[in-house]
MDTraj code that builds the backbone (N, CA, C; nanometers):
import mdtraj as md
import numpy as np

residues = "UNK UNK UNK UNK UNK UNK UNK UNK UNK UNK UNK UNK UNK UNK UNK UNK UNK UNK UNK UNK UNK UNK UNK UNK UNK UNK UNK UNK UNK UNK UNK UNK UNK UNK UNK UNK UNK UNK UNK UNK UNK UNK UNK UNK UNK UNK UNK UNK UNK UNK UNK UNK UNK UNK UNK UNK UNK UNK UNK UNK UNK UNK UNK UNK UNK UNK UNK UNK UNK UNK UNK UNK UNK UNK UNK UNK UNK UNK UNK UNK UNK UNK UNK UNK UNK UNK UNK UNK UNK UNK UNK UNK UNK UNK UNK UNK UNK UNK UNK UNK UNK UNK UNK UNK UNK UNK UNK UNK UNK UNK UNK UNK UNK UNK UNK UNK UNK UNK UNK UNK UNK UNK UNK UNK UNK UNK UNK UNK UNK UNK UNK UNK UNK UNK UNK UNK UNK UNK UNK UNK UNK UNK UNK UNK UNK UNK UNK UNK UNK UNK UNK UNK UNK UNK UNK UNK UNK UNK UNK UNK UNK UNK UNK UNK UNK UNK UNK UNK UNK".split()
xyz = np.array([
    [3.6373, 5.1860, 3.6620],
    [3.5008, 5.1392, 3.6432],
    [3.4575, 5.1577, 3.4975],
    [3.4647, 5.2845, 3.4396],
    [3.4201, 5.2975, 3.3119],
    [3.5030, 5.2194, 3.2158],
    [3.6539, 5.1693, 3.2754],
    [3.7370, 5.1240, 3.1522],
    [3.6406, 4.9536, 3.1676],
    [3.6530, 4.9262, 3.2636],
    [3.5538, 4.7757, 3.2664],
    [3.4527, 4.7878, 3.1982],
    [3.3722, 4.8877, 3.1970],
    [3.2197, 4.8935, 3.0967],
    [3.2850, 4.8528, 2.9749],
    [3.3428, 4.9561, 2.9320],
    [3.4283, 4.9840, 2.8195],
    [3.4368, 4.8145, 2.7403],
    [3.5377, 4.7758, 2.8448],
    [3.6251, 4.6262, 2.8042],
    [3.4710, 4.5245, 2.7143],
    [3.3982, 4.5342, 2.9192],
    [3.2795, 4.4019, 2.8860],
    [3.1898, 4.4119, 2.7653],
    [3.1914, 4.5537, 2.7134],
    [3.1001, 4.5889, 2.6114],
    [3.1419, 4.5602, 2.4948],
    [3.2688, 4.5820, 2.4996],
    [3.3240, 4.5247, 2.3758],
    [3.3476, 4.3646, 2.3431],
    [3.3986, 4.3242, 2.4321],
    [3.3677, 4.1371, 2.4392],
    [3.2453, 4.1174, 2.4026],
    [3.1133, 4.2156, 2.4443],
    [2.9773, 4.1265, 2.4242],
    [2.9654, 4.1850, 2.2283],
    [3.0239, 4.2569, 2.2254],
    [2.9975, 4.3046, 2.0353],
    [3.0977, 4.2189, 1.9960],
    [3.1745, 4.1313, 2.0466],
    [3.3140, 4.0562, 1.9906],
    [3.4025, 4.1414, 1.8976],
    [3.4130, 4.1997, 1.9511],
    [3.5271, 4.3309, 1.8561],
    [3.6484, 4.2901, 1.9895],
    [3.6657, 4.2632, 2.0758],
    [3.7649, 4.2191, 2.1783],
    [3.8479, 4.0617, 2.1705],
    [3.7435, 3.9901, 2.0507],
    [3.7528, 3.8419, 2.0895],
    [3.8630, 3.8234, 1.9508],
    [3.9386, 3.7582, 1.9223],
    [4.0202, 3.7262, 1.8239],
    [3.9170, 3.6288, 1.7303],
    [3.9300, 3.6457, 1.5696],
    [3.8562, 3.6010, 1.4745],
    [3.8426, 3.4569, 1.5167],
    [3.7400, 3.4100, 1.4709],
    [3.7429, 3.2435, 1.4756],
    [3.8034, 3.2022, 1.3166],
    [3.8733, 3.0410, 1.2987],
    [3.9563, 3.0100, 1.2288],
    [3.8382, 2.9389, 1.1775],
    [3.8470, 2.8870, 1.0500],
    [3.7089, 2.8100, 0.9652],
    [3.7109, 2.6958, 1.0093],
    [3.8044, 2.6480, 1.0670],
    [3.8088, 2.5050, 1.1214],
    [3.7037, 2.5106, 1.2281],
    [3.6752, 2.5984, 1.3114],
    [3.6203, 2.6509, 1.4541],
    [3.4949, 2.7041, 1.4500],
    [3.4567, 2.7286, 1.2871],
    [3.3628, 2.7977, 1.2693],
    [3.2330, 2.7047, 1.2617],
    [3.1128, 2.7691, 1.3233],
    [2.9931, 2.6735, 1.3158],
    [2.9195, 2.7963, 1.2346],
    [2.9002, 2.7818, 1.0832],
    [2.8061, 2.8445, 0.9828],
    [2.6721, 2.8394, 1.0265],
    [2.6173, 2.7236, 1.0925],
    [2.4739, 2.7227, 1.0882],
    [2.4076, 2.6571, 1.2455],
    [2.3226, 2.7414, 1.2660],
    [2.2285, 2.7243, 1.4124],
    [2.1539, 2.6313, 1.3741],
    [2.0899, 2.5571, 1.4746],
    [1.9666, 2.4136, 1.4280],
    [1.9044, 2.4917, 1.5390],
    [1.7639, 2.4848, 1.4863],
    [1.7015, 2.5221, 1.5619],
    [1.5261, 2.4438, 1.5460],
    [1.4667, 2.4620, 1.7224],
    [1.3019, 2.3902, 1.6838],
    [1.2147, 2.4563, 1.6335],
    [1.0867, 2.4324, 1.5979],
    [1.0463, 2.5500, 1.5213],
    [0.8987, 2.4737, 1.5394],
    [0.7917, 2.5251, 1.5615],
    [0.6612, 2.5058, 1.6542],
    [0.6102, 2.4702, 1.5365],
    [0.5436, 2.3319, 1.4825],
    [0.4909, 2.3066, 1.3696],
    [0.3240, 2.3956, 1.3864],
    [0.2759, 2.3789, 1.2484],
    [0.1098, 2.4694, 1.2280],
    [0.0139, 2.3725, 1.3289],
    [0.0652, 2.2253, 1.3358],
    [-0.0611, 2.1232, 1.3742],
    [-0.0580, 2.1989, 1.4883],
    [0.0527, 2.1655, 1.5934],
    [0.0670, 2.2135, 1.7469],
    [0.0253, 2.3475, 1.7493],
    [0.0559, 2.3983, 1.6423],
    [0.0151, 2.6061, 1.7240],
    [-0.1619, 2.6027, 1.6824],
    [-0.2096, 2.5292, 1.5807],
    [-0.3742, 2.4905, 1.5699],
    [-0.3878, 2.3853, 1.6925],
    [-0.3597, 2.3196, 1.7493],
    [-0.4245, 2.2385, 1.8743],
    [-0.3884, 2.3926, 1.9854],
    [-0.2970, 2.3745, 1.9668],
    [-0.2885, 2.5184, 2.0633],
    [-0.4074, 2.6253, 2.1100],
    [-0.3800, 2.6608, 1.9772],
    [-0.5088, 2.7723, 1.9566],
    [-0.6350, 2.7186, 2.0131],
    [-0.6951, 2.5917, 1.9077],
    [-0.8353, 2.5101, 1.9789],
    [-0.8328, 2.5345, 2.1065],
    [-0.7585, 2.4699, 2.1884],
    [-0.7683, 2.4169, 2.3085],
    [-0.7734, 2.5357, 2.4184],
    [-0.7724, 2.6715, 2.3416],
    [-0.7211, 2.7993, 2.4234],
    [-0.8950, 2.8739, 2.3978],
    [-0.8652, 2.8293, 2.2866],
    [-1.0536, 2.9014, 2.2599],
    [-1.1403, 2.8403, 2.3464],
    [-1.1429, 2.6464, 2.3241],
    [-1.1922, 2.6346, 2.4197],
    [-1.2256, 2.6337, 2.5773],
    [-1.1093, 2.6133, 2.6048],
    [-1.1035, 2.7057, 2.7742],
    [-1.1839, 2.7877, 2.7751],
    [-1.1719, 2.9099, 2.6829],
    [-1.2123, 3.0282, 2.7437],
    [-1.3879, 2.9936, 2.7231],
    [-1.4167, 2.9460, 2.6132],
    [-1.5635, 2.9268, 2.5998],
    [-1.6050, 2.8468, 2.7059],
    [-1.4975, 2.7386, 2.7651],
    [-1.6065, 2.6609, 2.8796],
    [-1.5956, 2.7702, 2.9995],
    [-1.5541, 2.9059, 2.9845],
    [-1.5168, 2.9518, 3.0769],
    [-1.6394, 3.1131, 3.0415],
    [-1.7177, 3.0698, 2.9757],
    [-1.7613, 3.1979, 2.9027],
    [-1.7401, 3.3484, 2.8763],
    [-1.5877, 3.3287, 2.8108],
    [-1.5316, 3.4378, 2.7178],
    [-1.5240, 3.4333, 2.6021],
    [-1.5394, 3.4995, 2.5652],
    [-1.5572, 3.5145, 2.3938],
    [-1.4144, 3.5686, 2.3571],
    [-1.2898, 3.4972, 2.2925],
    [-1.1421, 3.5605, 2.2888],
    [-1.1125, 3.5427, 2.1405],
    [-1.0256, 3.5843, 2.1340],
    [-0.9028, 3.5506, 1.9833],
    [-0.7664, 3.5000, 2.0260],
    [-0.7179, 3.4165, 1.9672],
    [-0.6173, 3.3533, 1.9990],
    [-0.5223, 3.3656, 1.8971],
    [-0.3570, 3.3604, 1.9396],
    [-0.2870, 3.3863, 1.8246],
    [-0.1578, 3.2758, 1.8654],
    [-0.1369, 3.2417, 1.7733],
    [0.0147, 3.1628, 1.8286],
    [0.0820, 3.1907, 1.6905],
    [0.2362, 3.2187, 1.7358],
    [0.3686, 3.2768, 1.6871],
    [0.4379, 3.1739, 1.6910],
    [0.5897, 3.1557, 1.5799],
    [0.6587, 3.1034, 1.5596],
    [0.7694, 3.1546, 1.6795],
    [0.8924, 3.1494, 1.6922],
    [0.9872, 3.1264, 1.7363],
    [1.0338, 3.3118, 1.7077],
    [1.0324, 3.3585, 1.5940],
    [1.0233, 3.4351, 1.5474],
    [0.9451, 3.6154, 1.5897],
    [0.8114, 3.5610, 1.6073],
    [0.7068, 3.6335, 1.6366],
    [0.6149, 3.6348, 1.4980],
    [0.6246, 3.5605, 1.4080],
    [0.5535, 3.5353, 1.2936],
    [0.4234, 3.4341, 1.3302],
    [0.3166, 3.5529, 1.2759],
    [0.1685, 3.4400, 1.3174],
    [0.1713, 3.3180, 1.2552],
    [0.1665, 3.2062, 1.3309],
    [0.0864, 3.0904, 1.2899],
    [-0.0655, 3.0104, 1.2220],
    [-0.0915, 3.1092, 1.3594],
    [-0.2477, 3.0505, 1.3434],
    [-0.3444, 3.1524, 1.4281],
    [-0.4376, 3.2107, 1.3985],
    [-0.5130, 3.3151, 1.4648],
    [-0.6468, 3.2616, 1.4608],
    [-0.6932, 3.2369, 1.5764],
    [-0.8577, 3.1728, 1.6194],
    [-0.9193, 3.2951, 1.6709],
    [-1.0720, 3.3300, 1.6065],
    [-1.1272, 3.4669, 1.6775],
    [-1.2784, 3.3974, 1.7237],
    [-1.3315, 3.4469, 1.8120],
    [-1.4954, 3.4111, 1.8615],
    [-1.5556, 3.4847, 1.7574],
    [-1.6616, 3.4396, 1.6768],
    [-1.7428, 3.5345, 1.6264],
    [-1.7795, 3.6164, 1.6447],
    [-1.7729, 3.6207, 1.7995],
    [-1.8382, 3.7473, 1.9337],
    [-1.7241, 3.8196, 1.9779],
    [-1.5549, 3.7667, 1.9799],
    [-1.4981, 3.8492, 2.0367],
    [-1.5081, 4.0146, 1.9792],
    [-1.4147, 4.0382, 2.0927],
    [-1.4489, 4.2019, 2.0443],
    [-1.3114, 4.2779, 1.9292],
    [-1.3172, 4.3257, 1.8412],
    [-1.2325, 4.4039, 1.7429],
    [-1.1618, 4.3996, 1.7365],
    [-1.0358, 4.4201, 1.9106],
    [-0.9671, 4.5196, 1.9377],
    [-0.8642, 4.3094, 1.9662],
    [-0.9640, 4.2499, 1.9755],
    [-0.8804, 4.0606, 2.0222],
    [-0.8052, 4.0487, 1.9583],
    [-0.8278, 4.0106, 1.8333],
    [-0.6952, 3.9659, 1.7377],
    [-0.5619, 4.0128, 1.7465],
    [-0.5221, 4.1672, 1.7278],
    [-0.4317, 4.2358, 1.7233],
    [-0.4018, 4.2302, 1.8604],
    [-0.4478, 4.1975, 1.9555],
    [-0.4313, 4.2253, 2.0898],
    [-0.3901, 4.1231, 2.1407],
    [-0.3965, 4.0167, 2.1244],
    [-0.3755, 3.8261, 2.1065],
    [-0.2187, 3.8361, 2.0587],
    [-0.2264, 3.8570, 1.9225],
    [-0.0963, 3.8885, 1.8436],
    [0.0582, 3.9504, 1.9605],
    [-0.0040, 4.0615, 1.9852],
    [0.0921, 4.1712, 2.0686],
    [0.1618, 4.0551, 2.1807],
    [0.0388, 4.0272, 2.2871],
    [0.0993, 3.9538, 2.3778],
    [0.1331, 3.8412, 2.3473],
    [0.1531, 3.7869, 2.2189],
    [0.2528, 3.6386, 2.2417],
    [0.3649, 3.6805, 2.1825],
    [0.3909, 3.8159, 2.0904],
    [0.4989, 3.8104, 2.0201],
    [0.5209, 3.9169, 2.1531],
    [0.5127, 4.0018, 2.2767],
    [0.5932, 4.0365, 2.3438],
    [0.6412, 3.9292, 2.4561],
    [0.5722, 3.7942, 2.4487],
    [0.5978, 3.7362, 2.5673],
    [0.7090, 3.6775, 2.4818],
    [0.7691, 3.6326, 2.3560],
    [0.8779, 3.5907, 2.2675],
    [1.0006, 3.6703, 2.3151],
    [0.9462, 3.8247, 2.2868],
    [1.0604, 3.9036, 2.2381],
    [1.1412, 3.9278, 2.3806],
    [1.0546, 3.9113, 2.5014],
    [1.0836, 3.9512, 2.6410],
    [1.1203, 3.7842, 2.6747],
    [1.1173, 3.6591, 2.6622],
    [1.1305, 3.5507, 2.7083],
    [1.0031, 3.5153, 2.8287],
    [0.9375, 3.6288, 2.8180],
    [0.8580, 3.5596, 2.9904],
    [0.6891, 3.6188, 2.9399],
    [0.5991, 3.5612, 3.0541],
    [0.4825, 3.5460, 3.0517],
    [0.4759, 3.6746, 3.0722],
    [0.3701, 3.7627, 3.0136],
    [0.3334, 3.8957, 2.9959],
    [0.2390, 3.9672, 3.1217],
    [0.2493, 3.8560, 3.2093],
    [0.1661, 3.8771, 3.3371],
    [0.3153, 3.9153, 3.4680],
    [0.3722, 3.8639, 3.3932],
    [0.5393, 3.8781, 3.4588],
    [0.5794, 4.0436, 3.4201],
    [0.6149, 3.9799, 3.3186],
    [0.6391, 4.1557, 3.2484],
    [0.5505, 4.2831, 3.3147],
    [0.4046, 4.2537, 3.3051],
    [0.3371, 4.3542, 3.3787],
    [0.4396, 4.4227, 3.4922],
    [0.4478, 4.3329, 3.5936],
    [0.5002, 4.3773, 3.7015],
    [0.6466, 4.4717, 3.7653],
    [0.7600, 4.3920, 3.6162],
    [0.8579, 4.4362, 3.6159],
    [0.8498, 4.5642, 3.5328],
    [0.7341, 4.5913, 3.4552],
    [0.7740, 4.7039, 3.3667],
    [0.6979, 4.8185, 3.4011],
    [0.6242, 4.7999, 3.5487],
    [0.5166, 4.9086, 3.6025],
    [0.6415, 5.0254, 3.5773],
    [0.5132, 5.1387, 3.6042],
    [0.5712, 5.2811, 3.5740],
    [0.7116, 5.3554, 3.6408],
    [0.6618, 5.2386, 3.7759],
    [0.8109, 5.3003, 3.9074],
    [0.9133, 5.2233, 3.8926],
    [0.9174, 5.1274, 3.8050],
    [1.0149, 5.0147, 3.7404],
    [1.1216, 5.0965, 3.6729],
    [1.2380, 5.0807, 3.6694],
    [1.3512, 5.0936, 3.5670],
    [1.3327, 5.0728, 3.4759],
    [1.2418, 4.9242, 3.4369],
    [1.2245, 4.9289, 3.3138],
    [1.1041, 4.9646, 3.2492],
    [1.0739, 5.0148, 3.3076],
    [0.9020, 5.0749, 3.2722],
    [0.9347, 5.1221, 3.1148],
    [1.0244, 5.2114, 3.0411],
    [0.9962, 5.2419, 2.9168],
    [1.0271, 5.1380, 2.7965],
    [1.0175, 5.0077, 2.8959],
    [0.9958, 4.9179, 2.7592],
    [0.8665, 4.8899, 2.7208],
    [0.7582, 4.9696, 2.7959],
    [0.5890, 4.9714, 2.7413],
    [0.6001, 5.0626, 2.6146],
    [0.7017, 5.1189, 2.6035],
    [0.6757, 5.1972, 2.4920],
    [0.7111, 5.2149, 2.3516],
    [0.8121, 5.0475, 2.3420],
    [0.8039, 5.0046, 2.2327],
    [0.7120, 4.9584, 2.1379],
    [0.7109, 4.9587, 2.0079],
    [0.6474, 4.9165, 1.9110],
    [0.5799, 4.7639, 1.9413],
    [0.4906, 4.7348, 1.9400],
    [0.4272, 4.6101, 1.9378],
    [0.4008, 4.5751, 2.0724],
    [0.4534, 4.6346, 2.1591],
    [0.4332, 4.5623, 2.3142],
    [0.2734, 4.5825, 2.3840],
    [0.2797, 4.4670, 2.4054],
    [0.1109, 4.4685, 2.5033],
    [0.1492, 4.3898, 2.6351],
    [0.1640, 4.4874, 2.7276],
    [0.2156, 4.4459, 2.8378],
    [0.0900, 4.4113, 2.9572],
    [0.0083, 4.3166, 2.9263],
    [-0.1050, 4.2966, 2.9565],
    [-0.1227, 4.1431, 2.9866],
    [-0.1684, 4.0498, 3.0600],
    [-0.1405, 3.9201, 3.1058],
    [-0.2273, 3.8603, 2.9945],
    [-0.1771, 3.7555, 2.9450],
    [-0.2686, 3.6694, 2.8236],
    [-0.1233, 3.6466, 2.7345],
    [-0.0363, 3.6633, 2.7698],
    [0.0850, 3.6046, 2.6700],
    [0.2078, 3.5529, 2.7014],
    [0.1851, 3.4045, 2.6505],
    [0.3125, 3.3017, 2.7218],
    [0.3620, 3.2507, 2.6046],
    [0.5100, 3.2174, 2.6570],
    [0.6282, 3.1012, 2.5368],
    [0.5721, 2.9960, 2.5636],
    [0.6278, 2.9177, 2.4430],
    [0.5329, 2.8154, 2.4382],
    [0.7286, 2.7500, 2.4242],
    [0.7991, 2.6502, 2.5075],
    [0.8678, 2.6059, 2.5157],
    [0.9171, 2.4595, 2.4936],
    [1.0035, 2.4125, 2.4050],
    [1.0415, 2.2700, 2.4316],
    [1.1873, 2.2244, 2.4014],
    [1.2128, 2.1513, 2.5029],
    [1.3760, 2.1515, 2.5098],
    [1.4415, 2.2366, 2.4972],
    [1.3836, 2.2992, 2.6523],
    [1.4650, 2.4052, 2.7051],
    [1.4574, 2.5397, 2.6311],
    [1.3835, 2.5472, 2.4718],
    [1.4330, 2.6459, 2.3855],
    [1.2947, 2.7246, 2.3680],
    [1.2649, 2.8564, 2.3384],
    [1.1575, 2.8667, 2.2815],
    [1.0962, 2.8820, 2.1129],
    [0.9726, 2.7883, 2.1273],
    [0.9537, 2.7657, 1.9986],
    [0.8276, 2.8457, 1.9340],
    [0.7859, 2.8930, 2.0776],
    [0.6679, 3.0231, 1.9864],
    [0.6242, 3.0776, 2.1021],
    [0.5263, 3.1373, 2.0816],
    [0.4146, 3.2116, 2.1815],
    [0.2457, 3.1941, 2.1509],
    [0.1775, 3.2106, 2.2532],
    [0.0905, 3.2139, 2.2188],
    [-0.0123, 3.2935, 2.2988],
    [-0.1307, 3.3951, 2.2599],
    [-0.1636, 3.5145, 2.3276],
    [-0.2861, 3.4853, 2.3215],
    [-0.3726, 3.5361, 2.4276],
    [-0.5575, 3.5656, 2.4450],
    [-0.5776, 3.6669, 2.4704],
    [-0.6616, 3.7131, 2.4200],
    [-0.7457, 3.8410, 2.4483],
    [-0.8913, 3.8777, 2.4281],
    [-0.9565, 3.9119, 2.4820],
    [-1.0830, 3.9032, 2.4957],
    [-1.1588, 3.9122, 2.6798],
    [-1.0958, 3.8180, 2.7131],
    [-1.1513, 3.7781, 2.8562],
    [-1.1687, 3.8837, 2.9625],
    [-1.2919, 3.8459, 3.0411],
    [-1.2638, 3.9611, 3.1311],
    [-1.1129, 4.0034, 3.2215],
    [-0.9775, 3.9950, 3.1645],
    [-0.9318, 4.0225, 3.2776],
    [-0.8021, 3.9297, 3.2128],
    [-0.6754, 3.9593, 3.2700],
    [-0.5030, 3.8868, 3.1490],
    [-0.5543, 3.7824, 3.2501],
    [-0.5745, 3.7623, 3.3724],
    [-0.5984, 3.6328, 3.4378],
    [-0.6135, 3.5264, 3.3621],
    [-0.7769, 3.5394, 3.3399],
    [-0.8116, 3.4504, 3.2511],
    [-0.8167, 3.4390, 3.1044],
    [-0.7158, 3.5232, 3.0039],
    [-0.6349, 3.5164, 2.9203],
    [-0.5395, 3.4262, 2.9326],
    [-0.4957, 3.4577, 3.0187],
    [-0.3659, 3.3845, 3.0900],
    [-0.3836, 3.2077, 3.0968],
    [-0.4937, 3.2174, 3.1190],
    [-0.5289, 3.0577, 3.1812],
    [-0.5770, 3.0326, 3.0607],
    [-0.6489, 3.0545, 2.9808],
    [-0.6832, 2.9942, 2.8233],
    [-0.5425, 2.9750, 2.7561],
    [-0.4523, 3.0571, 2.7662],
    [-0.3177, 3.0294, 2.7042],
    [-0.2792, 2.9309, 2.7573],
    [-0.2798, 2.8914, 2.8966],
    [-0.1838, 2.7633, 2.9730],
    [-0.2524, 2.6469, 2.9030],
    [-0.4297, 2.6330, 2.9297],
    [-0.4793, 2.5214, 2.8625],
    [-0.4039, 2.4705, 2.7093],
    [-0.3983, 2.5894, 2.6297],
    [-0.3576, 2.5765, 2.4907],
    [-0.1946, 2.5544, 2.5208],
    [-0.0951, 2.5245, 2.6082],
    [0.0563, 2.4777, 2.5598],
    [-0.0354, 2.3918, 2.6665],
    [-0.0791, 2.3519, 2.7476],
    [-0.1231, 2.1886, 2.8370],
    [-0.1389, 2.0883, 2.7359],
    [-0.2331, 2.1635, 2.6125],
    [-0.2659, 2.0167, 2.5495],
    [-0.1612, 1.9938, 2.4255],
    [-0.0822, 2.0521, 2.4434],
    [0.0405, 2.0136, 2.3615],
    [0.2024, 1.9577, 2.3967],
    [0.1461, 1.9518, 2.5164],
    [0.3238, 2.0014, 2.6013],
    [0.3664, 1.8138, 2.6513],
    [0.2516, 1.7157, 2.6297],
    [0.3303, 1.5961, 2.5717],
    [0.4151, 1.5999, 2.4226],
    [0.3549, 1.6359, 2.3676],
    [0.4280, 1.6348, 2.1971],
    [0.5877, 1.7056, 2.2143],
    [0.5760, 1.8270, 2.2621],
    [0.6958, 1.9084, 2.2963],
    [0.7678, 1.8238, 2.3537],
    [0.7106, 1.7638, 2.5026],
    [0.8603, 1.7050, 2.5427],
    [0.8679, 1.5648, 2.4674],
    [0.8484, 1.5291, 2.3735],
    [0.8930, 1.3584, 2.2772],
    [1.0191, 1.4306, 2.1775],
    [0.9869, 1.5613, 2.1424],
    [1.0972, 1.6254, 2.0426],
    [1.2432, 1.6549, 2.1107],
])
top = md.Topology()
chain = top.add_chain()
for i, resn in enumerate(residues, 1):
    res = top.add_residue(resn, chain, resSeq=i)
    for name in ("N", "CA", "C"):
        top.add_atom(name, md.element.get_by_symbol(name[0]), res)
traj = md.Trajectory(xyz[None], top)
């Protein structure tokens, strides 16, 4: 059993795999990358939700990366939004999944519960990938609202009104 750990662990560091030949070699990844217009319609369309929804939020949308794009705040939200906006789209990136997901898998009686205790994580509902062709191309987070619910749902509005454009690319 341990020699199998052993083996698979080493295949996944490729220290097991024989060199690739330059003929074989692919130097460079292509990758999509969430333009400023889309992560600003994004954002709009997330603020507004929440205002027709009367919350006062901050909105943040991330590159592919976890690098801010574009950060929308209510004049009214509260202090603590922005940075808190930020957290949950770059943990819903770094984790692949909606941060309302994560909640659940990372509760305290979870196995993975001590991934709340990494650096940057806001394991709090209001932060989704923002996806196209199949890949992810950013995130985008709310905070403010009474409740990740309706965080949550200002974020969906904000990839809704973009998610024709995504799938034409």
């Amino acid at each position: 059993m341990k020699r199998h750990l052993i083996a698979a662990l080493l295949a996944l560091a490729g220290m097991g795999a024989a060199p690739v030949q330059a003929a074989e070699l692919r130097a460079l990844d292509k990758v999509s990358v969430l333009s400023f217009d889309a992560a600003l319609v994004a954002a709009q369309s997330a603020l507004a939700e929440c205002r027709q929804r009367g919350a006062l939020v901050a909105v943040a949308v991330l590159d592919r990366s976890g690098v801010p794009l574009v950060m929308l705040r209510d004049a009214l939200a509260g202090m603590h939004a922005p940075e808190a906006a930020t957290r949950k789209a770059w943990t819903a990136i770094s984790f692949k999944n909606a941060t309302t997901e994560l909640v659940k898998v990372t509760a305290y009686d979870q196995s993975s519960s001590g991934i709340r205790q990494l650096p940057n994580v806001a394991m709090v509902g209001g932060g989704l990938v923002i996806r196209a062709t199949g890949s992810i191309v950013g995130g985008i987070g709310v905070s403010g609202a009474p409740g990740g619910e309706l965080d949550e749902a200002c974020a969906q509005a904000g990839i809704r009104a973009i998610q024709d454009a995504l799938e034409l690319d």
